[in-house]
C-alpha positions, 0 to 999 in steps of 0.5 A, spaced: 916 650 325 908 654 325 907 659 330 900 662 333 899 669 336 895 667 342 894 673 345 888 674 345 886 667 345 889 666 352 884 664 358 884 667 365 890 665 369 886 659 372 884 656 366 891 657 364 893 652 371 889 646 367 895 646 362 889 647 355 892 652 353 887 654 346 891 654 340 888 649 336 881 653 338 884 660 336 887 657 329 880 654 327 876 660 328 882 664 325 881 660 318 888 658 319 889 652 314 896 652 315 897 651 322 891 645 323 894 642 317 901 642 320 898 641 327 895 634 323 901 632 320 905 632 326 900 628 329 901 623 324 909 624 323 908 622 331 905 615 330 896 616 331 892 612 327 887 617 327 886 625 327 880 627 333 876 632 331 873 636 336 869 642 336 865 641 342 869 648 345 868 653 340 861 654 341 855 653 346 852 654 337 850 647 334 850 651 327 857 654 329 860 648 331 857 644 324 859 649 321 866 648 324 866 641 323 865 641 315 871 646 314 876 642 319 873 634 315 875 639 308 881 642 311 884 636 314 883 630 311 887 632 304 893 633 307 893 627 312 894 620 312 889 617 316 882 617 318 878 623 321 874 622 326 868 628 328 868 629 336 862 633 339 856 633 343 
């Protein structure tokens, strides 16, 4: 099992009340290849044919969020047995 410190991560109570809770967004600007990558394999494990990969909540930036998205391919899908799909704005 992975664990994420999210404290500082954590929104306000009232975002917290939608149930998003951003532990895939904090593990992405943290670098953390370990936990996306656990992350994506137990997607697998759980039966998806496809791993989404969104970037669209990590900056308001185009170039941040390509930034994103190339470490997330580069990260991702060498340790997955399907298809990345890129899912932004």
């Amino acid at each position: 099992m992975q664990y994420l410190d999210l404290t500082e991560a954590m929104p306000p109570e009232e975002q917290r009340a939608t149930g998003l809770v951003p532990h895939i967004a904090q593990a992405i600007r943290n670098r953390d290849v370990e936990y996306v990558r656990y992350v994506a394999r137990l997607q697998v494990a759980a039966g998806v044919d496809i791993i989404d990969l969104c970037v669209d909540e990590l900056s308001p930036h185009d170039e941040v969020r390509f930034e994103h998205m190339r470490w997330l391919v580069r990260t991702v899908q060498p340790s997955v047995t399907v298809p990345c799909a890129l899912d932004s704005n």
